[in-house]
C-alpha positions in Angstrom: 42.8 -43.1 39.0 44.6 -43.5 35.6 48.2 -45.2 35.5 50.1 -42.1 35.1 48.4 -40.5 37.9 49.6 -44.1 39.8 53.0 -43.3 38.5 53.1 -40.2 39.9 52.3 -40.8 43.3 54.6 -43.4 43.4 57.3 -41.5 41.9 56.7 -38.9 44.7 56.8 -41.1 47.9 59.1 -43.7 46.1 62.1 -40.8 47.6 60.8 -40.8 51.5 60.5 -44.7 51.3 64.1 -45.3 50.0 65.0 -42.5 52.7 63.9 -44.8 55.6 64.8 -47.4 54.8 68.5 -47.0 54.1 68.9 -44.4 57.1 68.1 -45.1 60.4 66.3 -41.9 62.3 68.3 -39.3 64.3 67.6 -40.8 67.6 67.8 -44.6 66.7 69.5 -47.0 69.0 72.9 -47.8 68.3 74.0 -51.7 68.4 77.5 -52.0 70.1 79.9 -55.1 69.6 82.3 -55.1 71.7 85.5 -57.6 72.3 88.1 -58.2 74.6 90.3 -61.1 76.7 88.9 -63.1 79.7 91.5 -62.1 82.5 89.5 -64.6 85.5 87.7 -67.7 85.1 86.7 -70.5 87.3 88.3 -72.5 84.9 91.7 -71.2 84.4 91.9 -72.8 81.0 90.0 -69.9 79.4 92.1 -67.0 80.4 93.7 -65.4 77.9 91.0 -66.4 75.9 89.0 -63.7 73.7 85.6 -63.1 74.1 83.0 -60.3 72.2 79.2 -60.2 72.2 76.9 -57.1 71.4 74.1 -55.0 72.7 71.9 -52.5 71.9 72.3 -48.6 73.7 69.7 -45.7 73.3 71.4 -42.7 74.6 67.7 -41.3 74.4 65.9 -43.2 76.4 63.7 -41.5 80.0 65.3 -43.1 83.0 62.5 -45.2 85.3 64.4 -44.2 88.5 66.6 -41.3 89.6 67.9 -40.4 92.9 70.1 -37.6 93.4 73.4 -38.3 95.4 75.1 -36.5 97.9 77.4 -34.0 96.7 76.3 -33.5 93.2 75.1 -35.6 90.4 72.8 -38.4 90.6 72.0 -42.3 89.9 69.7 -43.1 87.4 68.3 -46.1 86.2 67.1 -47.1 82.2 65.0 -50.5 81.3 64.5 -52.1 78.2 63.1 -55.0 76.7 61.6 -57.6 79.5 63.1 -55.0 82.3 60.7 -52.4 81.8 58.0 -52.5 84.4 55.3 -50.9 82.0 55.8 -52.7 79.3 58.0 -56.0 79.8 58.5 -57.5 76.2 61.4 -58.5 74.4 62.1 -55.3 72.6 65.3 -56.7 70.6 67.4 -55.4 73.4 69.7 -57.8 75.8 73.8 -58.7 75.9 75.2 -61.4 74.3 78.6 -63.0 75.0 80.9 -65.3 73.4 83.6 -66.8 74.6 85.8 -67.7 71.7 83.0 -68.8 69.4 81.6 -70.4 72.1 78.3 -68.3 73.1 77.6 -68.2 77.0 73.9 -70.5 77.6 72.3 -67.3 79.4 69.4 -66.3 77.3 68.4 -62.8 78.6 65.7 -59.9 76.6 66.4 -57.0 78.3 69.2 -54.9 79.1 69.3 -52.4 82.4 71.6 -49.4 82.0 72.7 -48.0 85.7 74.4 -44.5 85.6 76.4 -43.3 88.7 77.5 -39.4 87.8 79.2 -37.1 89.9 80.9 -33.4 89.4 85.2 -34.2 88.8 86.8 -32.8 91.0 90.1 -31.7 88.7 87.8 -30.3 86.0 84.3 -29.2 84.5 83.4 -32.8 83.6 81.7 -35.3 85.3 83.3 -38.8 86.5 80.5 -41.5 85.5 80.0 -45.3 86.0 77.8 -47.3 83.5 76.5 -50.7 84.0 74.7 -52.6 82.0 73.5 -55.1 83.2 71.4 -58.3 82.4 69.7 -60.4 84.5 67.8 -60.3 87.0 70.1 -63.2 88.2 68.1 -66.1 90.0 68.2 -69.6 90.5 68.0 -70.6 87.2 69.6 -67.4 85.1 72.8 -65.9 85.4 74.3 -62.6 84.8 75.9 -60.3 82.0 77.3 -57.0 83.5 79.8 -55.2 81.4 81.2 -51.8 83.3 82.2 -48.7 82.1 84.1 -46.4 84.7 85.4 -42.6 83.0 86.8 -39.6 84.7 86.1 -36.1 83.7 84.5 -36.8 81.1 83.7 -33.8 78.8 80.1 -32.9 77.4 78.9 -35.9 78.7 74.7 -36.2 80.8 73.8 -39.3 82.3 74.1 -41.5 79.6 76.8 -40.3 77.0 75.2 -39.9 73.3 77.5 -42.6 71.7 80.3 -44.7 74.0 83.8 -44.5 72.9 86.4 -46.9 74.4 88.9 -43.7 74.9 86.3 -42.1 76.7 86.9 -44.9 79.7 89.7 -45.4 82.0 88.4 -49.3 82.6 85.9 -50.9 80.6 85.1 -54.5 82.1 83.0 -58.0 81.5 81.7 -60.0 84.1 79.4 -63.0 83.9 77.6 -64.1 87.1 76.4 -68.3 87.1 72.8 -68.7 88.3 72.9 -68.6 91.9 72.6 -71.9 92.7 75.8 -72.7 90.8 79.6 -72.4 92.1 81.6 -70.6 92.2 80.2 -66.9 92.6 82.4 -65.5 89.3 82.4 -67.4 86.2 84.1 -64.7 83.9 86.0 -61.4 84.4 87.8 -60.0 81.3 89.0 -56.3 80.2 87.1 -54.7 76.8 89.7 -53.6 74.6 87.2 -53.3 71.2 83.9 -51.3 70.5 82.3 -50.7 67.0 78.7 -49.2 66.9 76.1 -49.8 64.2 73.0 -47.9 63.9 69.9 -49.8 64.3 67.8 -49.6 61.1 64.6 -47.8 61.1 61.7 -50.5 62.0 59.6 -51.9 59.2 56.4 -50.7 61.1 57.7 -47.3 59.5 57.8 -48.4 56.0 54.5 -49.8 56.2 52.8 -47.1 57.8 54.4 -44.7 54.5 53.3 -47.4 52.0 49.6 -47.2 54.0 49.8 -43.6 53.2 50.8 -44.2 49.8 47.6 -46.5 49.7 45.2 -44.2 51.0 46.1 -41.2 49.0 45.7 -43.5 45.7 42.0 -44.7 46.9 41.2 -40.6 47.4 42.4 -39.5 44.2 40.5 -42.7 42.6 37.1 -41.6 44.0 37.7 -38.2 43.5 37.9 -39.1 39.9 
């Protein structure tokens, strides 16, 4: 293959590779950091304190569990990361917290989402609980769960496709110590920030377009 043909190929794919990897795809997960002030602690000398962490949310995920409820609507459970029963590897998913700049010793590399929905009463929306949820808590791990409670909330499935604060009538933090610690509640604070980023494209998809690129070149070389 000569070194203009070369330049053409590259000058043709050279578009879809700067496409992916300055845009994430439609569907990718959206990291969330989120903020707020510790309103309970063990140790009363951090309330009033701020405290912000971050996670990651896939509005598109399949739930692994779903029952419905009486009345309308259902629960339904999402796993990521090291909470997935098929397929329990750290994924990039998980919460971290900070208190101050202090950040919370609970290592954790999954993330569960549980979704509570139900028909409002006073409207055509639904009233829905989130939790996410870290863990599972044991002996030696404790607990991230930060709560997200709205009422009638408009256009809105099981898990909303982005979260806005506004959306919520309480959005909470609480941290759980491992369970053989005291006392039961480490941390209880109220959210009052959330910014979402989307989650670049991964670089498998960058490589697997450059493998492309690779394999086209070796045809057209041995065509020639």
């Amino acid at each position: 293959m000569s070194r203009s043909g070369k330049n053409a190929l590259v000058a043709r794919l050279a578009p879809a590779l700067l496409f992916v990897l300055a845009a994430p795809a439609d569907a990718a997960p959206i990291r969330y950091d989120f903020g707020g002030v510790v309103t309970h602690s063990y140790g009363s000398e951090e309330v009033g304190s701020r405290f912000s962490g971050s996670f990651v949310y896939d509005p598109d995920a399949q739930a692994i569990k779903t029952v419905p409820e009486e009345g309308g609507g259902a629960y339904k459970e999402y796993a990521y990361g090291t909470h997935h029963p098929d397929d329990p590897t750290p994924d990039g998913s998980g919460i971290e917290v900070r208190i101050g700049d202090e950040p919370l010793p609970l290592r954790i590399d999954g993330l569960t989402i549980e979704s509570n929905s139900k028909p409002s009463p006073i409207g055509e929306g639904i009233n829905l609980n989130l939790v996410f949820r870290g863990g599972p808590r044991n002996d030696d791990q404790g607990e991230f769960y930060l709560v997200f409670r709205g009422q009638n909330m408009q256009g809105v499935g099981s898990l909303p496709p982005q979260l806005l604060l506004e959306q919520f009538s309480t959005s909470d933090l609480v941290v759980l110590p491992p369970l053989q610690s005291a006392p039961d509640l480490v941390y209880l604070g109220k959210i009052d920030t959330l910014s979402a980023t989307p989650v670049p494209e991964p670089a498998w998809t960058v490589a697997a377009l450059m493998g492309v690129a690779a394999w086209a070149a070796r045809r057209r070389r041995n065509a020639g």
